[in-house]
N, C-alpha and C positions, 0 to 999 in steps of 0.2 A: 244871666244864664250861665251856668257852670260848664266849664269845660270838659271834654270826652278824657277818657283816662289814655290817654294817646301810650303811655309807657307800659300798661297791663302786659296786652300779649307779646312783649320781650321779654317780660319776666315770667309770663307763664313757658315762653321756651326754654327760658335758663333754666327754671325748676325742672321742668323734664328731662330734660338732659341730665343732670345732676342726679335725678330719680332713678333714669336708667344703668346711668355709672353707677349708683350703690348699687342694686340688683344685678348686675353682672363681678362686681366685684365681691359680694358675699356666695356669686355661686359659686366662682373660678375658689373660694376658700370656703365649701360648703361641707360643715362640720362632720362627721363619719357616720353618724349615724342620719344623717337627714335623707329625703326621698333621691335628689342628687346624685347621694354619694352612693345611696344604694344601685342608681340605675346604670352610675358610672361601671361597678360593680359586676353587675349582670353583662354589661357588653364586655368589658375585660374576658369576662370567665366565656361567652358564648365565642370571641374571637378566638380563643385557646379550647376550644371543644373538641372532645376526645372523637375520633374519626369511628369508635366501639359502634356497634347499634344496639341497643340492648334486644330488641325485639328478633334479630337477626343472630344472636347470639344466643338466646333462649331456644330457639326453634333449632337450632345445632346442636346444644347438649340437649334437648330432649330428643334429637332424631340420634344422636348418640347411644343414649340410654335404649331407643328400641332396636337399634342393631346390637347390641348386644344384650336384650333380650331375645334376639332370635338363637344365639345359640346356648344362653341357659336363660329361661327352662325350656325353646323353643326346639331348637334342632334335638336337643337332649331326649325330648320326651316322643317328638315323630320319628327318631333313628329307635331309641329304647323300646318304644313300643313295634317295634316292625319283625325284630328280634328273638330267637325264640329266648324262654325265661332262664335261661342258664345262662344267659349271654347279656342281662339287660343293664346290669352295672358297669360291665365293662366298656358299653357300647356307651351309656354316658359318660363314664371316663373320657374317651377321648377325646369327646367338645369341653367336659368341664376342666381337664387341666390343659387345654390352651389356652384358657382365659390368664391363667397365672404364667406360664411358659413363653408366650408372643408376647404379652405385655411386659417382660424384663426386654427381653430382645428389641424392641422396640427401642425404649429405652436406650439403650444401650448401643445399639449400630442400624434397626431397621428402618426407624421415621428420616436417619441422616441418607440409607441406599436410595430412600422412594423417594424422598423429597429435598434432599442436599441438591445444592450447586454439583454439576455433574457433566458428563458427557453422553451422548445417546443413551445408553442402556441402563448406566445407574450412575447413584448420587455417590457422592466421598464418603467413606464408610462415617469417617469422621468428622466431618462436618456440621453435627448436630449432637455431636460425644453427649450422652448425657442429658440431651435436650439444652445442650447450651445452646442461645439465644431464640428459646421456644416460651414465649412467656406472654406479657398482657396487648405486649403491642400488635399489632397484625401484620401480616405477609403479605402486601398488597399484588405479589403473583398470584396467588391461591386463592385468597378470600379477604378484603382489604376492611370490611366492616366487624370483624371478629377478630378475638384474641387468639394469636396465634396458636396457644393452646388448644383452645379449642377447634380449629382444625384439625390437630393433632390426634386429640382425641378421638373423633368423631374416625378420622381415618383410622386407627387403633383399631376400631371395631370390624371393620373391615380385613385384615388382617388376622384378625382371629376365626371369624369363623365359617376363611375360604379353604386351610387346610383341615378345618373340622366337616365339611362336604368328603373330602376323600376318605372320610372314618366309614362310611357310611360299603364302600366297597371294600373292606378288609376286615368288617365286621364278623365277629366268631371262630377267627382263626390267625388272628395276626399277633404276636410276643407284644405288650405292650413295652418293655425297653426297644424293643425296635422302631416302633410306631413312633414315640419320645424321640430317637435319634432322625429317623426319616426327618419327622415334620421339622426338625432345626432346621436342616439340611433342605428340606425344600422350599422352604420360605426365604430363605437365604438366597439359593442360588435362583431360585423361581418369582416368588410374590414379589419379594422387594422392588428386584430389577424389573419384573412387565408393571406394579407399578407407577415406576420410574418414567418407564416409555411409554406408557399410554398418558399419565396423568401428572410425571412430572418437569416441569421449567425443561426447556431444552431435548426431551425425552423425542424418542424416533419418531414416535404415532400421534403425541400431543399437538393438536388441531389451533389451539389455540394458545402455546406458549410458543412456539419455534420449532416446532416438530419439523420431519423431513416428510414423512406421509401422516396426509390429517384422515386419521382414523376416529368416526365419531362413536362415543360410551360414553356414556352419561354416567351411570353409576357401577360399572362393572363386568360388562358381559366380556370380555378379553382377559380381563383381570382376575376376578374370582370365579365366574361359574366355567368360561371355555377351560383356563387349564387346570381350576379343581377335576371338572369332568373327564379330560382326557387322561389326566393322573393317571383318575381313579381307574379308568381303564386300564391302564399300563401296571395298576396296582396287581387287578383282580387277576389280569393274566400271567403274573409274573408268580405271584402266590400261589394260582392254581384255585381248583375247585373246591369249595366243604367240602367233607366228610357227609357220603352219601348223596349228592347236588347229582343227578337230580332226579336222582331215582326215586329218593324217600322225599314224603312233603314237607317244606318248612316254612311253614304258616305264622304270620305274625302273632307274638304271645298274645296280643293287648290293642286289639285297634281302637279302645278310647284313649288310650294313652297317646295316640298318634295323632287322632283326630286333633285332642286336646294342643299336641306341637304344632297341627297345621296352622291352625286358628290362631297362635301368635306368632307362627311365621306370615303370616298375613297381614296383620297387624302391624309387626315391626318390620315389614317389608316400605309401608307409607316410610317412614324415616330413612330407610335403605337407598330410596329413592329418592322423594322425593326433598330427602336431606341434602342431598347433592346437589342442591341449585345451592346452598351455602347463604344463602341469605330468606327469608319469611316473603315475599313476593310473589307474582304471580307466574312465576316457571316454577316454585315448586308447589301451586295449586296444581297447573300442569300437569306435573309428572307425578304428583298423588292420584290425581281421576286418571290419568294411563293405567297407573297401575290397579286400579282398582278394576275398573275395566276389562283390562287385558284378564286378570286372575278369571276374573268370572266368565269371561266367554271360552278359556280353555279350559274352566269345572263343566261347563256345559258339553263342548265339545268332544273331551275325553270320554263323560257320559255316555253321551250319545252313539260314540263310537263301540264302546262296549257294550252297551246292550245292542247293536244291532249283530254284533260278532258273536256275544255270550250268550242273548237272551236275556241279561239282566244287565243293570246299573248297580255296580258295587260302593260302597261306603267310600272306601278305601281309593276306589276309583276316583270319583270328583276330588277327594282332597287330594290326591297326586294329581290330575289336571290345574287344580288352581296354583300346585306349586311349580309345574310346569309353565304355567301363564304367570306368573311372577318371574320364576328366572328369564325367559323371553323377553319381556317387554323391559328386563334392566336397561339396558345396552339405550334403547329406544325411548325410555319412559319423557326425558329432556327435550325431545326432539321431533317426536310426533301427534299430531291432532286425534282425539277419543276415537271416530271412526276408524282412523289405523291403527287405533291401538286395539280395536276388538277385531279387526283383520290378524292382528301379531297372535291375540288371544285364541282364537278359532284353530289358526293355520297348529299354534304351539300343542292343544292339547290332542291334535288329527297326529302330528309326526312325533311328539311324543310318544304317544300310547302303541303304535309304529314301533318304536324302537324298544321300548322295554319289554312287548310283546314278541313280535314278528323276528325283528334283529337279532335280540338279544338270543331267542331260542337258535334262528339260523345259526350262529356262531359259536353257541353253546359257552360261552362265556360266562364266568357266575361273579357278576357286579351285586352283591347281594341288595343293596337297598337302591338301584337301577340311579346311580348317581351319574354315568355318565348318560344314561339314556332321555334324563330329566336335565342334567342340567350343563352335559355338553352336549348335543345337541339340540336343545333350548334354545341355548345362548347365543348358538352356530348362525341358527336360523333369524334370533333378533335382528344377529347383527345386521346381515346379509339384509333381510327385509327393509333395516332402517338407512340402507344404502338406497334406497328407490322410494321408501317414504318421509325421509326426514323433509321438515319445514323450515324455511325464515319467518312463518307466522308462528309459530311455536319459541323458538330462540334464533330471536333477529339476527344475533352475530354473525351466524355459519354464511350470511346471505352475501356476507364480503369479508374475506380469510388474506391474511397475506402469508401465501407461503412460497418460499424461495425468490423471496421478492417480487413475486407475482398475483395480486389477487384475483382471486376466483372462488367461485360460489360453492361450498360444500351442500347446497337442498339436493332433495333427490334427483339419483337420476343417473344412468350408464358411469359415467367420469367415478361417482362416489360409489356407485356398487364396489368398480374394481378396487379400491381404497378399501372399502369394508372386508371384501376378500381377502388383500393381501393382510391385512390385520389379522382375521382368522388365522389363515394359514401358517403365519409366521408363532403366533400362538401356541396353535396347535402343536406343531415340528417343533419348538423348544422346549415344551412342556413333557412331551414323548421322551425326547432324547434324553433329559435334564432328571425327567422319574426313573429311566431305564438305569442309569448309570447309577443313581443313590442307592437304588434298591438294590440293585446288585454292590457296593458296597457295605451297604449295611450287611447285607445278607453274608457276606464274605467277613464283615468284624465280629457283628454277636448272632447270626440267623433270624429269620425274617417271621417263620411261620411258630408257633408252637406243637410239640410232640399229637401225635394222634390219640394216646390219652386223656394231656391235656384240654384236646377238643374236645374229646369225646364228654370229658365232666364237664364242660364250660371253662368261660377265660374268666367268669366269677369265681369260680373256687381256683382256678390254677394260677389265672393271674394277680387275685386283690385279694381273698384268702377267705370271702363274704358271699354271702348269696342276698340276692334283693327279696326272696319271699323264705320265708323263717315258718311257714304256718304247717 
């Protein structure tokens, strides 16, 4: 009988052992192109992965692209059409050369006032000289998954066509070198600095970098529409009345022309807004359906309101409600659930059409395209409403705030009204004061109004030297 192979399974262990050592030592040297080295490869590059998002970053330059389509060809063609036709190139002049005008300035000292390293009110002029260190990496205060540029940008647009709102009350009679020197001059001492304080790093109202009072605006309502609005008050009354206001009628040249600006002010209003959440996510689904929302119950309500005073529903009417419910529910769109947003919409197009009706004749004021009545007092009221309706199910943050080393909850409710108050109000009073004094320098360097002549032909032939209809 033959004996068992009693020494096999010790050398089936050596062998395997041995088997294993080669296969770990050809991975630990596994050649460049093999699956290996590739996978080594991929974990390298995924551990060094750029913090960018791309999807977060596309949805910011396109909500870019639609704020600044709202002021060419949007505000362009609702201000131009509103106009009569002696007046309708000049009246796009003033939105389309701030596209070229705020965008050097910008450049140059504006992006470093709003958003430099700063103390309360505004940022180091210089601090961004140039857009130095504004480039691919991001600003993790501001918006940490996007290229710092592209914040930039997107902020840009904003900026441009918050002093292109106050064109809208100086329409038809204001020198355009004056207009050119104001709007430097108020962007400057105005736009940069509120939005420094409401939106940027360390700023007095900013809620969520170190502000001193957490003032909640999501996209604007303090920033561009309260003191575009109250400007433009301070404009219309400083200038004085048209020529004939308001004795003679003066009826929009063109209300398709208007119609046709509403419609993309609507449009590029979703980006306005709903850009402002800075990242592709579900706050700015949010504050897309707010504003969509809101627009539509203040076309409705404007309506309604007019035809039961007039007897009829005007054209003209709903699309000035909806842009009344747009500027309203800025301030709010981040922050509140649909139902309050068609509360914001309702309330905005009732005290709107209030005001450019009722107010505006009490006072006898001649804000020609009722800028403040649309969108400083819009805005008045967003905010004010968004002090008693803002949510933590909307933007969980506000639901624990630390401010002055104390947390406490910014959702609605008495404590955040008076915050939204003093936001306004603070607003308000420097925008007043801040227009009062430019105008009246301007007015004292080159004059403010054009000859009554030059009214009388239009600011197209006296000011640009062109007429828009040749026929």
């Amino acid at each position: 009988m033959k004996r068992p192979l009693s020494w096999f399974p010790a050398l089936y262990q050596v062998l395997l052992c041995l088997s294993l050592l080669a296969v770990g030592t050809a991975q630990a040297a596994a050649p460049p192109g093999s699956v290996e080295a590739r996978l080594e490869a991929l974990e390298a590059k995924a551990a060094a992965a750029s913090p960018i998002n791309t999807g977060d970053n596309a949805w910011l330059l396109v909500s870019a692209a639609l704020v600044l389509m709202m002021t060419a060809p949007g505000l362009m063609l609702f201000y131009g059409g509103l106009v009569r036709r002696k007046n309708v190139l000049g009246t796009m002049m003033h939105s389309l050369i701030l596209m070229g005008v705020i965008s050097i300035l910008w450049v140059v000292f504006g992006y470093s006032l709003a958003f430099g390293e700063g103390n309360l009110f505004f940022g180091r002029p210089v601090a961004h000289f140039l857009l130095r260190g504004v480039g691919a990496a991001p600003d993790p205060d501001y918006a940490a998954t996007v290229p710092a540029q592209s914040f930039m940008l997107f902020q840009l647009m904003f900026a441009i066509i918050t002093p292109a709102l106050i064109s809208g009350a100086v329409a038809e009679r204001m020198k355009f070198s004056a207009y050119l020197l104001f709007t430097v001059l108020w962007v400057t001492v105005v736009y940069f600095p509120l939005a420094h304080m409401v939106w940027g790093k360390g700023g007095l109202f900013n809620w969520a970098l170190g502000g001193r009072i957490p003032v909640l605006d999501f996209a604007g309502g303090t920033v561009v529409h309260i003191s575009s609005g109250v400007s433009a008050l301070v404009c219309a009354l400083v200038l004085g009345r048209r020529l004939g206001y308001p004795r003679e009628p003066m009826p929009p040249h063109n209300v398709v022309l208007s119609l046709i600006g509403a419609g993309l002010l609507w449009v590029g209003w979703f980006g306005f807004n709903a850009g402002s959440a800075l990242c592709a996510g579900e706050l700015a689904t949010s504050a897309f359906a707010a504003t969509h929302f809101s627009a539509s119950a203040a076309a409705l309500s404007w309506a309604f309101c007019e035809w039961y005073q007039k007897g009829k529903p005007s054209v003209l009417g709903v699309a000035s409600g909806m842009v009344a419910g747009l500027a309203t529910i800025t301030p709010a769109s981040g922050f509140v659930s649909i139902p309050s947003a068609i509360l914001i919409g309702l309330a905005a197009g009732a005290v709107c059409y209030s005001a450019v009706t009722h107010l505006k004749q009490r006072f006898g004021y001649d804000d020609s395209l009722d800028v403040f009545g649309v969108h400083g007092m819009g805005s008045s009221l967003g905010m004010l409403m968004l002090g008693f309706l803002a949510t933590a199910q909307v933007n969980p943050p506000i639901a624990a705030c630390k401010i002055g080393g104390q947390v406490c909850s910014l959702a609605g409710g008495l404590p955040q009204f008076f915050n939204q108050l003093k936001g306004v109000a603070f607003t308000m009073a420097f925008a007043v004061l801040a227009t009062f004094l430019l105008l009246k320098l301007v007015d004292a360097v080159i004059g403010l109004r054009v000859s009554e002549e030059d009214e009388t032909i239009g600011v197209d032939l006296s000011q640009h030297g062109e007429s828009a209809y040749n026929d």
